[in-house]
C-alpha positions, -999 to 999 in steps of 0.1 A, spaced: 0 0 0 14 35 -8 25 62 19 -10 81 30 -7 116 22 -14 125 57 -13 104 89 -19 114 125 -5 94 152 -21 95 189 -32 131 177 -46 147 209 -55 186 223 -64 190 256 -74 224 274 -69 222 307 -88 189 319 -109 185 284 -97 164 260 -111 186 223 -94 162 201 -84 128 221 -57 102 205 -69 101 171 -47 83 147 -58 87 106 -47 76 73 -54 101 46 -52 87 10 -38 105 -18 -67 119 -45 -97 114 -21 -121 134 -1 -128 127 36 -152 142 56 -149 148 86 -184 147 106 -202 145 142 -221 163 166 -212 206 180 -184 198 205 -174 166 186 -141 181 183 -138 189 145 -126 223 142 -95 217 166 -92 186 146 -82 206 114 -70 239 136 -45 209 147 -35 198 111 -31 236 97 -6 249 124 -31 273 140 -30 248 171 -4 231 191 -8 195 196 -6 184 233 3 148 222 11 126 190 24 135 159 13 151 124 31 136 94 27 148 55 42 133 30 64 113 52 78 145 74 67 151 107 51 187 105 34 180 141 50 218 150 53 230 117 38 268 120 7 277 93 26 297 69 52 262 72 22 242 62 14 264 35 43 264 17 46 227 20 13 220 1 -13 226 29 -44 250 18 -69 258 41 -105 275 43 -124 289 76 -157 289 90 -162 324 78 -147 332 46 -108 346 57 -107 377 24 -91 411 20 -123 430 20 -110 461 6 -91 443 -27 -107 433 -57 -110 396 -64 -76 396 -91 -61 413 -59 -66 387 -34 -58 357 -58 -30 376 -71 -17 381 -31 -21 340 -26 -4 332 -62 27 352 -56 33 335 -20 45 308 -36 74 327 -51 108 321 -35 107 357 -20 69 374 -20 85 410 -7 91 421 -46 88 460 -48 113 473 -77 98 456 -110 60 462 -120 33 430 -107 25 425 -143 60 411 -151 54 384 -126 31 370 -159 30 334 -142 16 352 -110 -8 366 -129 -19 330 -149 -21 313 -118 -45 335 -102 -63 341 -132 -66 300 -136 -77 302 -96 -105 328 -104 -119 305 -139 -121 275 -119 -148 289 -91 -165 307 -116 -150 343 -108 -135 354 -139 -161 381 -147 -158 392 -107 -125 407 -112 -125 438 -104 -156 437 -79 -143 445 -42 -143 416 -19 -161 429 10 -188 434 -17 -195 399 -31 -225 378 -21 -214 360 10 -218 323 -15 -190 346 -40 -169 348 -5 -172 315 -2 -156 308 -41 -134 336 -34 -119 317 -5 -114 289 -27 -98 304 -56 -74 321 -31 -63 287 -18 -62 269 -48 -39 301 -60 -16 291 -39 -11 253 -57 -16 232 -26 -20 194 -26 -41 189 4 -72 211 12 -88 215 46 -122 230 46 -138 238 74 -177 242 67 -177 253 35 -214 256 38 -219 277 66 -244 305 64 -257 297 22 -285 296 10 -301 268 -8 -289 282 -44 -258 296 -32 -247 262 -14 -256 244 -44 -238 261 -63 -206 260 -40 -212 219 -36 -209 222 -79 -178 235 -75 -157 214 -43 -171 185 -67 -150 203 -96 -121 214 -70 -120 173 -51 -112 159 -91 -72 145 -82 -71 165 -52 -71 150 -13 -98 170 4 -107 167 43 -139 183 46 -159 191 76 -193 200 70 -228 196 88 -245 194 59 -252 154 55 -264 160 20 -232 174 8 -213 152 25 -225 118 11 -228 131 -22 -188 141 -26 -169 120 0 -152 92 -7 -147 81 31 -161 96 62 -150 97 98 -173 100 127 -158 120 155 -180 122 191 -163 140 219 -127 143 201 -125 107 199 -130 84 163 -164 67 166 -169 52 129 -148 55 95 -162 38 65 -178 48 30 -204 68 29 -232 38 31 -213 24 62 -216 51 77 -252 65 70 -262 24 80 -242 26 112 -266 22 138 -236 38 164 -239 68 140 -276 71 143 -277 71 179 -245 92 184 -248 116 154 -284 120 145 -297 115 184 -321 80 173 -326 57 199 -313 22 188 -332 -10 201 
């Protein structure tokens, strides 16, 4: 079997005598999308805060691509492949949308603090971003200022920013939050487009969404793994129902 992508070992966060995330080891496969699911206070959110950087494990180990990156900082992360997405949509409000994919695209150049030649020289720069934009459906949004695109353009904004930046594994945390019905569609229409050869860990509430694009799904309840499976083991589990969905099982 090849190297996972991602593995955690013994992965845990307390704060102070609560354990938010609690020894959770994961294999992540190369070119698949995992959800990521379970009830408020399952744990989730620390769960990816853990694997971007933006918290400190208290025990076990992070490892992508083979290298421990368990205290790697975010920016670290980034560089090494690592893309992620918030709860609420993390924008330059004041830029235009080529702004804020152009910002992403050029961190991946060896030095980003360029002031002496004019941005349009950087012309590869400028095709990534613009490739970034096309793909979530944000090429005729250009020059439109962030802070005044429908909170679902946010949400593609967000996206294009990320995928700007070239990474090979995206974490996206609730991608869903806050749309409407058309505007989540259309966001679920394009993490399907986005998750095609990408590895994707997605945690959503959304059950609908979740199903429909994941490829395997882990159950977290009170930081700890309760079920991982395919999607139909996992909407059959009867732990699940009972756990997740609140059913009492016979």
């Amino acid at each position: 079997m090849p190297e996972p992508l991602l593995l955690t070992e013994a992965l845990t966060r307390r704060f102070g005598a609560l354990a938010a995330v609690d020894g959770v080891s994961l294999a992540f496969e190369e070119g698949r999308v995992h959800a990521v699911i379970g009830p408020n206070g399952a744990g989730k959110s620390t769960f990816l805060n853990l694997l971007s950087g933006e918290l400190r494990a208290t025990q076990g180990r992070v490892r992508f691509r083979g290298l421990d990156v368990t205290r790697a900082t975010p920016d670290e992360l980034s560089r090494l492949g690592i893309g992620r997405s918030y709860q609420t949509a993390n924008l330059f409000p004041e830029l235009s949308c080529a702004d804020c994919a152009w910002l992403a695209a050029q961190s991946r150049m060896p030095s980003s603090m360029r002031f002496f030649r004019p941005a349009e020289r950087y012309a590869e720069v400028g095709n990534r971003a613009a490739r970034a934009l096309e793909v979530c459906g944000l090429s005729g949004r250009r020059p439109a200022l962030a802070g005044q695109l429908s909170y679902g353009e946010q949400r593609q904004l967000e996206i294009a920013m990320m995928l700007a930046t070239e990474p090979t594994l995206l974490l996206l945390d609730e991608p869903l939050a806050g749309l409407g019905h058309d505007e989540a569609r259309r966001v679920v229409a394009l993490l399907t487009e986005v998750a095609r050869g990408r590895t994707v860990i997605l945690v959503e509430h959304d059950m609908e969404a979740v199903f429909s694009i994941s490829d395997t799904v882990t159950v977290l309840v009170d930081g700890r793994v309760l079920e991982r499976g395919s999607p139909d083991q996992v909407r059959n589990s009867a732990a699940v129902r009972e756990a997740y969905l609140g059913e009492e099982i016979a």
